[in-house]
N, C-alpha and C positions, 0 to 999 in steps of 0.2 A: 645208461647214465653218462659214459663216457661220449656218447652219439650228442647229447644234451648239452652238454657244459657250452659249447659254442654258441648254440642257440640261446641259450641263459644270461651269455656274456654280449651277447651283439643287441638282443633286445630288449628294454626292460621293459619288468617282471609283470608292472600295470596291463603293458599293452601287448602280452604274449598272448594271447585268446584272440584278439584281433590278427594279430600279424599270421599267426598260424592258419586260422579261417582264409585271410588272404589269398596264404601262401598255396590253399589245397583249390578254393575255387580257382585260380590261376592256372593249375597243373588241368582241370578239369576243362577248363578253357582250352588246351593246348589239345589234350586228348579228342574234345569234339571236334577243334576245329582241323585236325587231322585223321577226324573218320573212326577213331576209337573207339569210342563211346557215341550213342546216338545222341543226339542232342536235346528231346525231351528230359532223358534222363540227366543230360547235362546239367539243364534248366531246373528241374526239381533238386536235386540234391546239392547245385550252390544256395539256389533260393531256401530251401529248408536248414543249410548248414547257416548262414545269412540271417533268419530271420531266427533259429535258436538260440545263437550265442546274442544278439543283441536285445530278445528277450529276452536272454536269463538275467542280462547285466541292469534293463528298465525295470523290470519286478524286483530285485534288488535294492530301486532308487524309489521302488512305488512302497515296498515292506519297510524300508527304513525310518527309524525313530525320531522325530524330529517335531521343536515346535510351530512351525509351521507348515499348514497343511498343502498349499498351494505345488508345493514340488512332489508331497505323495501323487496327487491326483492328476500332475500331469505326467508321473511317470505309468499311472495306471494309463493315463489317454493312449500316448504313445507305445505301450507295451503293446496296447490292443489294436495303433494303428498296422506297427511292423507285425502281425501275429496275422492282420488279417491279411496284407501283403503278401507274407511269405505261401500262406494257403494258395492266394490267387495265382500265384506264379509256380505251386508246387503243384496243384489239383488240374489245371485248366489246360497246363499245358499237353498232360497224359490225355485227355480225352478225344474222341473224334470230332471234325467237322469244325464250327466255327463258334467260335469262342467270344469272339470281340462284344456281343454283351455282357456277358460274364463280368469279363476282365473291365468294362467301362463302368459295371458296379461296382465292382472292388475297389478299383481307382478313385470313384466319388467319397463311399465309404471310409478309405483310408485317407482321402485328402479333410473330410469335415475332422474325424477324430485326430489326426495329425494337427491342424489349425486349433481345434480350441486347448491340443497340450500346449500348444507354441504358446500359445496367450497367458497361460498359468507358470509358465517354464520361467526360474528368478532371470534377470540381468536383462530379459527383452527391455528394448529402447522402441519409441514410438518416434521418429524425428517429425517437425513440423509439416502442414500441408505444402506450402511454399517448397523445402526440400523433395518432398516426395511429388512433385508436379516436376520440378527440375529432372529428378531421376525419370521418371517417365517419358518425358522429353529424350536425356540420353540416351535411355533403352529400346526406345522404341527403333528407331533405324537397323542397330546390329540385331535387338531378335527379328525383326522382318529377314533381314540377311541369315540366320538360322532358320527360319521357317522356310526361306528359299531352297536353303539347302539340306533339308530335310524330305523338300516335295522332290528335290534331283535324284536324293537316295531312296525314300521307299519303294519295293517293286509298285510297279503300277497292273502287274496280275493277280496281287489278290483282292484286296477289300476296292468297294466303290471308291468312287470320284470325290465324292462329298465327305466319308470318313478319311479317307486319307489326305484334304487338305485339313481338317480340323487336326488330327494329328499332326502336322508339320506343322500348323499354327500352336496347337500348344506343346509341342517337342521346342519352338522357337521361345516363345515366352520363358516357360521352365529352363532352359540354357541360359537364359537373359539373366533369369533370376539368380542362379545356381552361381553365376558370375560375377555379380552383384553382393551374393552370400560372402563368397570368399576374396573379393577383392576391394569389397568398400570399405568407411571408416571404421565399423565393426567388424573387420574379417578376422581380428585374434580373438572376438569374445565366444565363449560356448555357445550363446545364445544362435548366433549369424551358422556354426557347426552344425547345428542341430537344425537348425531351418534351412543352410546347406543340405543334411543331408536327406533331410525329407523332400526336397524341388526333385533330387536326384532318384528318391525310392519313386515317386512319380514319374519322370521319364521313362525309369524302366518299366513302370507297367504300360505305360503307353505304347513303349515299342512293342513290348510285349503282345498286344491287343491290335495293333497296327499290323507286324509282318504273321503274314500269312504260315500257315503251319506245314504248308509243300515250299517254304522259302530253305529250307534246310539248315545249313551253318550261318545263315546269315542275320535266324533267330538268334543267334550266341550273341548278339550285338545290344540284348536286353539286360543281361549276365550284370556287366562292371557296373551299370550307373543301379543298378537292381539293387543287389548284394552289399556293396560300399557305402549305397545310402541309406543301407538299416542299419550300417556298423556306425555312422557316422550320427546317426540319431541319439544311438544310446551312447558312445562319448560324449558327444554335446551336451548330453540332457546330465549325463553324470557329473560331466567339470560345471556344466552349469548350478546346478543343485548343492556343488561343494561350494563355488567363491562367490554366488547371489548377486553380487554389484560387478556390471559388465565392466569398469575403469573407463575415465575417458579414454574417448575416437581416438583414433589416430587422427591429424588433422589432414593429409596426403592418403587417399585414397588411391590405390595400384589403379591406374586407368588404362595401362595396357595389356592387360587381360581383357579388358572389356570393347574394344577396339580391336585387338590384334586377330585374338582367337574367334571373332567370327569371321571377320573376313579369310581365316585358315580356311575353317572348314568351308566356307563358301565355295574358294579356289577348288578346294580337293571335291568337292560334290561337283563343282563343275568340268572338273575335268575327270571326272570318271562317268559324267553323261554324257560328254561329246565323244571318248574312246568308246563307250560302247556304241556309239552310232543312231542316240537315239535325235528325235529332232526336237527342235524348242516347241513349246505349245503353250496355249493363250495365257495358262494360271502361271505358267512361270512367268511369262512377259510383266503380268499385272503383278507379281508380288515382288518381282524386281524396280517397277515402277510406284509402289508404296511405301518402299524405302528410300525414294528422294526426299518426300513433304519434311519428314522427323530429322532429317542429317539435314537441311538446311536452314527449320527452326531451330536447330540445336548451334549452326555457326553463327545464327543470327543473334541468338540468346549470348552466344560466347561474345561476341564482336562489340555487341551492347555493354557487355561487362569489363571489357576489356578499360576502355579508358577513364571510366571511375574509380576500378580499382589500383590506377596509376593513379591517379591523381589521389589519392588514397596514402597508395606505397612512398610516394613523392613527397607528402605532407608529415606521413610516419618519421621520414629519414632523415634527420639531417646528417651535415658534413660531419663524419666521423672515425674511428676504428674500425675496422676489420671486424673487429667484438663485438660491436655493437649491430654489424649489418647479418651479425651470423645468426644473431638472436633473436633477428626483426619479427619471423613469424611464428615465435612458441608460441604454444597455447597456454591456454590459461590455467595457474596451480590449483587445486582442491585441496577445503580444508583453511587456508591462508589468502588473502588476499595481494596473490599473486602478481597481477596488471601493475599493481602500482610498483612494487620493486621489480619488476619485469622493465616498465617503462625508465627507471631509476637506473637501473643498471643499464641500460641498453640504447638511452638517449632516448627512446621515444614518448610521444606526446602523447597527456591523459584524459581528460574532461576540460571540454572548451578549449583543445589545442596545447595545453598546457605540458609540462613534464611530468606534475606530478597527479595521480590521481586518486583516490579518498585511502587516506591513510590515518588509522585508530589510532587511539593515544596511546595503546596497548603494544602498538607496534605495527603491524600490519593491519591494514583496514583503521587508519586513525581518520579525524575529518578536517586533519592540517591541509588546507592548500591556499599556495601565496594567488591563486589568482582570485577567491571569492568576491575580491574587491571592499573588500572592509579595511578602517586602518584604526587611527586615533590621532586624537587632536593632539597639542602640547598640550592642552590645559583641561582636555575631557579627559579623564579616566576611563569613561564606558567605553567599548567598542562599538565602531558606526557600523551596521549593518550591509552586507556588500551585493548587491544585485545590480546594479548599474556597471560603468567601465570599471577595468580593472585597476585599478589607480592607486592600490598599493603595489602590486606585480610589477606595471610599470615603475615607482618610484625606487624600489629595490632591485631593479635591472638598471636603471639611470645611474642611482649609487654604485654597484660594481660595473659599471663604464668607465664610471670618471676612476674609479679607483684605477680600473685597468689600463686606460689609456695615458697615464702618466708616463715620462721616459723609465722610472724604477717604479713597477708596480710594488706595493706595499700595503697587505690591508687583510682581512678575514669575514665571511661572513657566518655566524652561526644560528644553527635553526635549532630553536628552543621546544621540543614538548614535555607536555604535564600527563601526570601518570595518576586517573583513579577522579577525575571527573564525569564517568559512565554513568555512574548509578546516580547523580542529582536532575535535576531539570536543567530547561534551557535560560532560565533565567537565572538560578543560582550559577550555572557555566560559566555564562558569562561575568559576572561578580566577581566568580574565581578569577579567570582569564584576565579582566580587568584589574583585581587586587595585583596579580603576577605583572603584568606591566609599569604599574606605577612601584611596585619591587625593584623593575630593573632595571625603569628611569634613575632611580635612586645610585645603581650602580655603573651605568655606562656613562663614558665623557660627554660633554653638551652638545658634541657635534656629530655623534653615533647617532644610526637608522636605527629606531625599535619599529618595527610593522607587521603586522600580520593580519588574519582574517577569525572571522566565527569562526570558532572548533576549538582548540584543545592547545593551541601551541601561537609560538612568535618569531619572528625572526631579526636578527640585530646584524649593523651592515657597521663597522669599525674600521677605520683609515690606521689602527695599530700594526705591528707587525706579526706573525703570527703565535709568536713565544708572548708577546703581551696577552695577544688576542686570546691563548691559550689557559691563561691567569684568568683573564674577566671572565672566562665558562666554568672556572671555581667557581669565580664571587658569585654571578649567580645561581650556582650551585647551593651556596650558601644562602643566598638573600631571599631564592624560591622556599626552602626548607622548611620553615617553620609554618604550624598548622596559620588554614583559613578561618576566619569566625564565619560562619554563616546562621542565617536565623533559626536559633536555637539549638546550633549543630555546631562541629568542629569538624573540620576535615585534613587532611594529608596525603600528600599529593608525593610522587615519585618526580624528579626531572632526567629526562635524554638532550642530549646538547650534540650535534655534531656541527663539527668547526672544516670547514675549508679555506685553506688559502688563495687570494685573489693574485696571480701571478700572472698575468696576460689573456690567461685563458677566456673564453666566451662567457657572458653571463649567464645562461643558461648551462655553460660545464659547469658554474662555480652551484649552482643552487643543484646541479644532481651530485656531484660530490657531495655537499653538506648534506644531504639526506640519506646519501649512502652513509655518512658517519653517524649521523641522528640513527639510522637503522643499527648498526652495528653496538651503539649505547645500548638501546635498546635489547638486544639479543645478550650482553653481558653482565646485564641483570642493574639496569637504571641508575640512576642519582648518579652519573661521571659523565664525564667528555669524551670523548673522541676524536680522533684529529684521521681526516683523511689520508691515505696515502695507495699507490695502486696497488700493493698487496691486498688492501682491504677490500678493493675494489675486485679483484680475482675472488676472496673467498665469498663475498656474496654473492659473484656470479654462479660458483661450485654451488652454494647453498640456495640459488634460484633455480638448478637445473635440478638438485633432490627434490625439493619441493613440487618443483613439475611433475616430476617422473613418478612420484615415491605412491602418491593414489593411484589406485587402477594395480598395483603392480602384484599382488594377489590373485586379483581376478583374470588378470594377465599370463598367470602360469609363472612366472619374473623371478620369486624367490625362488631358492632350495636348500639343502640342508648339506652340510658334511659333518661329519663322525669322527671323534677321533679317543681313537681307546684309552680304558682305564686300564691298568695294570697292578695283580699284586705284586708285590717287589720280594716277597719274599721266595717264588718260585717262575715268579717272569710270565705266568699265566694271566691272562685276559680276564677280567670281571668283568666289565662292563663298558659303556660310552657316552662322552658329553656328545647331546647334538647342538650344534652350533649354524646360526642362520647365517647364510647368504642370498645377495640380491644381486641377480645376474642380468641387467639391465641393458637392453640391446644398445642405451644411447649413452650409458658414463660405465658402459665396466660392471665387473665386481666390486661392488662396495660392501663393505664391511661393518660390523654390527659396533665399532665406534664411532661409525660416521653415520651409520644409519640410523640408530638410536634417537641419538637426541631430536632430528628432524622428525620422526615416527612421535619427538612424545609433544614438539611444538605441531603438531599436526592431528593431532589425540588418534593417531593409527597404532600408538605402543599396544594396545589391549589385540588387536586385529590381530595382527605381525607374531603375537606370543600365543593364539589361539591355533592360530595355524600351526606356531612352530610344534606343540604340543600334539596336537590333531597328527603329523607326519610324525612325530617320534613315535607317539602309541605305534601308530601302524606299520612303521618300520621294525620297532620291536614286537608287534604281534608275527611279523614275519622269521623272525630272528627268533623265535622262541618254539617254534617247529621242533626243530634241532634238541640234542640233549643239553648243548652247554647254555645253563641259565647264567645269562646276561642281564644288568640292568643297564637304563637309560638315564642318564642324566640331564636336566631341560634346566635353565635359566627362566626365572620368572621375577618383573620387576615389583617392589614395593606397593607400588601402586594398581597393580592390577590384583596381586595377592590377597590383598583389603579391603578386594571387593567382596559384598555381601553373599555371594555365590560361588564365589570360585571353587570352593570344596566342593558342591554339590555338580559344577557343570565337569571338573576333574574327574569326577567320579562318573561321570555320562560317559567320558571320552574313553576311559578305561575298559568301563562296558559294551560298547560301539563295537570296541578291538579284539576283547575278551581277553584281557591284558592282565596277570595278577598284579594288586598293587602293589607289592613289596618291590616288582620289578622297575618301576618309577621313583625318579630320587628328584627332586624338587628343589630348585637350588637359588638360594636370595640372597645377596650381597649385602654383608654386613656393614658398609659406609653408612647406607640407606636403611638398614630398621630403625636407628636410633630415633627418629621423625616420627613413629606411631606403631612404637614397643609396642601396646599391648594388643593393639589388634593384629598384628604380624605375627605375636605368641599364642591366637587364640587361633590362628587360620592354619598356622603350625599343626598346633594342638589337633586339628579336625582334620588334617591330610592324614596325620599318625593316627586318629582313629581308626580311618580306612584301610590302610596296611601302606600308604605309599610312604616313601624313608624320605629324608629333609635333609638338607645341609646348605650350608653356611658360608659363605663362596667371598674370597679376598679379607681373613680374617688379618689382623693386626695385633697384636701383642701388646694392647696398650692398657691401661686400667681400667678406663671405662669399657673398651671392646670385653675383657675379662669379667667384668663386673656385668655385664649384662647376656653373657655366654651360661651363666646358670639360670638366667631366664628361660631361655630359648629352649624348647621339645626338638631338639636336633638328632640325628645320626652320624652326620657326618661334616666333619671343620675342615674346609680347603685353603691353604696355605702358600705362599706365594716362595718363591726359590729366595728368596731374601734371609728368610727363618732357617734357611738347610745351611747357610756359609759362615766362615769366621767372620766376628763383627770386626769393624776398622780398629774398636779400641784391643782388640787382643782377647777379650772376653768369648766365649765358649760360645754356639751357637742358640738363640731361643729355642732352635726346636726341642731342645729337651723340656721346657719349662712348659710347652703346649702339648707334646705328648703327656707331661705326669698329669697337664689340667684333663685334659681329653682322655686319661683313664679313668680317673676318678668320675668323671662324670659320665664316661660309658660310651661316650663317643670314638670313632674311629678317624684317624687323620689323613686325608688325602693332599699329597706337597701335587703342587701345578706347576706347569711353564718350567718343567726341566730342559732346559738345552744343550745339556752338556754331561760325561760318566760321571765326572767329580759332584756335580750338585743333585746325581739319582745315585751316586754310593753315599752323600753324605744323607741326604733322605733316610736312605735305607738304615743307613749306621744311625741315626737319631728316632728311629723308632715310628716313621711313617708308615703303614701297613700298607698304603696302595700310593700310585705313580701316574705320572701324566703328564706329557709333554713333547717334544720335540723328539728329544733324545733317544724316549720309545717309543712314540708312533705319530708319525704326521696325522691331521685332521685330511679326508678322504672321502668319495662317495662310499653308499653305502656297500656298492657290487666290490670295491675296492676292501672295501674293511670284511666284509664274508671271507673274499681271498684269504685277508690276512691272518682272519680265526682260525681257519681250516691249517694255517703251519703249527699249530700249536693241537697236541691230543686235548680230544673232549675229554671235560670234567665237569663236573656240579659242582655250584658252589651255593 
C-alpha cells in the first residue's frame, strides 16, 4: 500500500490501467532490447497485455446501457478489431518460418472491423470534398517522404522487393494519417483518438508482417505503435461514447507536426543508410522524385490562396484597436448567433460588406440591418422594400458626418428594436414596423433621421445632445408600448434602444457602438435604453469569447469538478460533499459557475453542463464509497431542468450506472427560483424522495413567503447563508434560531454555507445548525485532494 500511494497520487485513478500497461510494456522493451528476454516473447506478452486491457475497457463501452445503440456496436466492432490484433501479433510471432500472410490477413481483417466501428463511433465529423482533396494534396508529399524513409529502414534481407515497397508505402500513408489524427482541426476530439489510434494498431502489424523474423531486436520496433494503438482505441471510443458531439474545430490546425516530423525521420533514415554503407538504388531515387509533383501543387495551391485571402483580411479590417485585430479570426459561436456580435464587437464587416450581419429581434440572430436598403417616405407610412442601393445606410452615414464633422460635435444616434414580431407574417411585420414608425415620427424633432430597413427594428439620427438624446429613448420607450391592433389580433411588442453618442468618431464606430448598446438592452431584459460606454464594450467582448468557447467544452474534456466538504459541527467529522463545476478553458481561464451559468442558460447548454455534472459526481462518489466512511454528494440542479418530465427517471439511471445508493445523493435547487413553478418542483421533489435520493434547499431566506412555501417543499435539508448565523444591525438576536425551531418542526436538518470565518462557524454551531461548510472548514479541492483530507479524520458511518 505504502509502495502505491505515489502511484495513486501522480496518476489519476481513470487512467491507472493505461499508465501501468504502459509502464510494464516499456520495462519489456528495455529487457528485449538488451538481450533479456527474447524477443518473440517480448512481442507476445506487450501485444496480449495491450490488446486485454483495451479489450476489457471496449466490452465495457460495447455491455453498457444506453439509449442509443450506435456506440454499443461500435464498441463490439472495435473490441473484436483490437482482440483480433492482439492474436495476430501474439500467435504469429511464436511460430516458425514466414508469416507475412498470416499477419497481411489479420491486418485486412482488423482494418474492415476497425472502419465500420469508426463510422458508428458518436462525434466523427465527415469534413467536405473540397477539404479532404486539399488534405490530400498536403499529405501527400510528407507521406511519400515517410514511405522513403521506411524503404531506407527496412532490412532489405528478408521479405521480396515488391512486399517491402508496399510496406513502406502503407507505413508512409498510415504515418500521414496518424499525424493528421493528432494534429488537425479535430485532434482534441475522441473521435480523431480513436482513429489515431487504430492508423497506429495498423502500422504495427505492418512492421510487424514486414521485418523478418531472423531481424532479432529490430522486430521490437512493432511493439509502441502496436500496443499504444489498442490503448488509444479504447480511450477514444470510451471519451467518445461519453461526450457524443465532437465541439467545434479548433480553427488552427498544429501544421508542424505534419511538416516537421517527416522530414525528421527522413534525415534519420538517411542517415543511418549512408553510415551503414549501403548504396542508393533505383526505388529510392524514384520515390524521392514523387515527392516533388504534391509539395509543389501544394505551394501552388497556397500561393493562389494567398492573395484573396489578403484581400479578404484587408476588407475584414478596418483602422482600429488592438481589440479588435485580436479578434479578427474567432470562429463562429454555437447555439447564438455569434458572427454578428463577433462583427459588432470587433469592427468587422457582415453581409454585403456591412458591420452588421442578420441580427433577431430576439437579440442575437435579429433581421435589423441598416444596409437592406429600405427606408420611408415623410408621408408613406409603409416601408419601401430594399433590394436596390443602399440608400438608407447611405443616408444614416451622411447624417453622422455632418453631425461629426462640426467644430463641437453634438448629437446621438439610436437603434430601435421590436420584441415579439416572429411569430406573425411578413405582412403583418411590416404593419407593425410601419405603425412603430409613424409612433416615433410623432416623437422625434422635425429635423431627426427615422430610417431603417424590413426586419424588426429602426434607427433615429438626432443633432440633440446625448442626455436629451437619452430622454427621447424613454419617449419612445413609451410611445412604442402600447399594443398593435392587427386584423383581428392584438399584439405586444418588447423595445431595446441602444444610444451612442456622436463625438468625432467614424460613422461606422458610431452604428457599432449603438448596437453594442441595443445588444446589451437586450441581454438586461428589454423595454430600456442603454447608453454606450467602453465598459460595456469590454463585457460584451468577455461574453462574445464564453459564447465561443462555451460549446464544444464538454466534448472537449474543458470542464471539471471540485469538492468541497460538508462537516458535522458537532464533532468536526466529515459527512459529505458539494460538487461544484468548473470550466478550465485553455483560452479565458477558470470560469466560474456565476459566469458560466447564465451564458449555458442563453445558450440552452444549462441541461448538458448539469447532466455531466451529475454523471461525475455519481461516479466520484461510487469511488468514495468503497471505503467505510459513508459520504454523501451534494449536486446543484437548476429549476428548470428539475421540471423536466424525466429527470427522476434519467437520476435514477445515473445512480444505477454507478451502483450508487440513493440516500447517498442530496439534490439541491435554490429557493429564489421554485417560486416560478411551485408545484412541479414539489412533485419532481416528491419523486427524487421516493427513490431514496435526500433534497435540499439551497440560498434559503427567512422571509414570509420563502417560509410559507418551505412547508410545501418534500425537503431534507435547508441551506442557509452566514447572514442568518450573525447579530442583525438592529441589535435583534440572530434568525438562525427561528429557522432551526421551523426546520425541526418540519424534520428538516439545517446546513449554514459560506462560513469564512470561527466566529460565523461557532455562531452556526451555537444556533443550532447540525452541519457546516465553508471556507473556514474546508476549501473546495479536487477530488485526490479531498480523499487526503478524509483520511486525517478516523472512519465512521454515518
Amino acid at each position: 500500500m505504502l509502495l502505491a500511494y505515489p502511484f495513486r497520487v501522480l496518476v489519476p485513478r481513470r487512467m491507472a490501467p493505461e499508465t501501468a500497461t504502459s509502464t510494464a510494456v516499456a520495462l519489456l522493451l528495455l529487457a528485449g532490447a538488451a538481450d533479456l528476454v527474447p524477443t518473440p516473447v517480448v512481442i507476445a506478452l506487450a501485444a496480449g497485455a495491450g490488446a486485454t486491457l483495451a479489450g476489457v475497457r471496449l466490452a465495457r463501452l460495447a455491455s453498457r446501457h444506453c439509449t442509443d445503440p450506435a456506440p454499443r456496436v461500435a464498441g463490439v466492432l472495435l473490441d473484436a478489431a483490437v482482440v483480433v490484433a492482439g492474436l495476430t501479433a501474439v500467435v504469429l510471432p511464436l511460430s516458425d518460418g514466414g508469416h507475412t500472410s498470416a499477419v497481411l490477413v489479420g491486418s485486412l481483417l482488423v482494418a474492415a472491423l476497425a472502419v465500420t466501428g469508426l463510422c458508428l463511433l458518436p462525434g466523427r465529423t465527415r469534413p467536405s470534398a473540397g477539404v479532404r482533396l486539399r488534405w490530400l494534396v498536403e499529405s501527400t508529399g510528407p507521406a511519400v517522404g515517410l514511405a522513403l524513409a521506411g524503404w531506407l529502414l527496412l532490412p532489405r534481407d528478408g521479405p521480396p522487393v515488391t512486399v517491402r515497397l508496399v510496406a513502406a508505402l502503407a507505413l508512409g500513408g498510415l504515418g500521414m494519417a496518424v499525424l493528421n489524427a493528432f494534429a488537425g482541426p479535430r485532434r482534441r476530439s475522441p473521435a480523431s483518438v480513436c482513429r489515431g489510434g487504430v492508423l497506429l494498431t495498423l502500422g504495427g502489424l505492418v512492421l510487424l508482417a514486414t521485418l523478418p523474423s531472423t531481424a532479432g531486436r529490430v522486430t521490437l520496433l512493432a511493439v509502441p505503435p502496436l500496443v499504444f494503438g489498442m490503448l488509444l482505441v479504447a480511450v477514444g471510443a470510451t471519451d467518445a461514447a461519453e461526450a457524443g458531439d465532437p465541439g467545434p474545430a479548433d480553427p488552427i490546425a498544429r501544421a508542424w507536426p505534419r511538416s516537421v516530423l517527416p522530414a525528421a525521420v527522413l534525415l534519420l533514415a538517411a542517415g543511418l543508410h549512408l553510415s551503414a554503407g549501403r548504396a542508393t538504388d533505383r526505388t529510392s531515387v524514384l520515390l524521392a522524385l514523387a515527392a516533388v509533383p504534391p509539395l509543389v501543387l501544394r505551394e501552388l495551391l497556397r500561393a493562389g490562396d494567398t492573395p484573396a485571402a489578403e484581400r479578404r483580411a484587408a476588407h475584414r479590417r478596418p483602422a482600429g484597436s488592438a481589440l479588435r485585430h485580436r479578434h479578427a479570426a474567432q470562429p463562429r459561436s454555437l447555439g447564438t448567433s455569434a458572427p454578428p456580435l463577433a462583427q459588432l464587437a470587433h469592427g468587422q464587416p457582415g453581409r454585403g460588406g456591412d458591420l452588421f450581419g442578420p441580427v433577431t429581434a430576439n437579440g442575437p440572430g435579429s433581421t435589423w440591418s441598416p444596409d437592406a436598403g429600405a427606408g420611408w417616405s415623410a408621408h408613406d407610412r409603409r416601408p419601401v422594400a430594399g433590394g436596390g442601393p443602399p440608400g438608407d445606410r447611405a443616408a444614416l452615414l451622411d447624417a453622422l458626418a455632418t453631425i461629426g464633422d462640426v467644430p463641437a460635435p453634438s448629437g446621438a444616434l439610436l437603434l430601435v428594436d421590436l420584441h415579439g414580431t416572429d411569430g406573425i407574417g411578413p405582412t403583418a411585420r411590416e404593419d407593425v414596423l410601419a405603425e412603430a414608425v409613424h409612433r416615433a415620427r410623432a416623437v422625434v424633432a422635425s429635423d431627426d433621421l427615422v430610417t431603417g430597413c424590413t426586419g424588426a427594428g429602426f434607427a433615429v439620427v438626432t443633432a440633440a445632445g446625448p442626455v436629451l438624446a437619452y430622454a427621447l429613448g424613454n419617449r419612445l420607450l413609451s410611445a412604442l408600448a402600447p399594443p398593435y391592433q392587427l386584423a383581428g389580433s392584438v399584439l405586444r411588442v418588447q423595445t431595446s434602444i441602444g444610444l451612442a453618442e456622436v463625438s468625432g468618431d467614424r460613422p461606422a464606430d458610431v452604428l457599432r457602438q449603438a448596437e453594442l448598446a441595443r445588444r446589451r438592452a437586450v441581454q438586461l431584459g428589454r423595454d430600456r435604453v442603454e447608453w454606450y460606454d467602453a465598459f460595456l464594450e469590454e463585457q460584451l467582448v468577455r461574453r462574445l469569447d464564453l459564447e465561443r468557447e462555451l460549446p464544444g467544452a464538454v466534448a472537449r474534456g474543458e470542464l471539471d469538478l471540485v469538492y468541497q466538504p460538508v462537516l458535522d459541527l458537532a464533532d468536526g467529522q466529515p459527512v459529505g460533499a458539494e460538487a461544484l463545476l468548473r470550466w478550465r478553458s485553455p483560452v479565458l481561464g477558470t470560469v466560474l459557475p456565476a459566469e458560466l451559468l447564465p451564458v449555458a442558460e442563453d445558450l440552452d447548454l444549462v441541461g448538458e453542463l448539469e447532466w455531466w455534472v451529475l454523471d461525475r459526481a455519481c461516479r466520484q462518489l461510487s469511488n468514495w464509497s468503497a471505503g467505510v466512511r459513508e459520504l454523501w454528494m451534494a449536486v446543484n440542479v437548476t429549476t428548470r431542468e428539475l421540471t423536466t418530465p424525466d429527470f427522476v427517471q434519467r437520476a435514477a439511471a445515473v445512480l444505477a450506472a454507478y451502483g450508487v445508493p440513493p440516500e447517498r445523493l442530496v439534490v439541491e435547487v435554490s429557493e429564489p427560483r421554485v417560486a416560478g413553478d411551485l408545484p412541479t418542483v414539489v412533485a419532481r421533489l416528491a419523486g427524487l424522495r421516493s427513490l431514496g435520493v435526500r433534497t435540499a434547499l439551497d440560498d434559503f431566506r427567512p422571509e414570509h413567503a420563502s417560509l410559507a412555501q418551505l412547508r410545501r417543499l418534500p425537503i431534507d435539508l435547508l441551506k442557509v447563508g452566514p447572514e442568518l448565523v450573525g447579530a442583525r444591525p438592529d441589535g435583534q438576536p440572530p434568525l438562525i434560531d427561528v429557522v432551526v425551531n421551523v426546520g425541526e418542526r418540519l424534520g428538516v436538518e439545517i446546513v449554514a454555507e459560506e462560513l469564512e470565518s470561527s466566529t460565523q462557524v461557532e455562531g452556526a454551531r451555537r444556533g443550532g445548525c447540525r452541519y457546516g461548510q465553508g471556507f473556514a472548514l474546508a476549501r473546495p479541492a479536487t477530488a485526490e485532494r479531498v480523499e487526503a483530507y478524509f483520511e486525517e479524520f478516523p472512519s465512521a458511518s454515518r
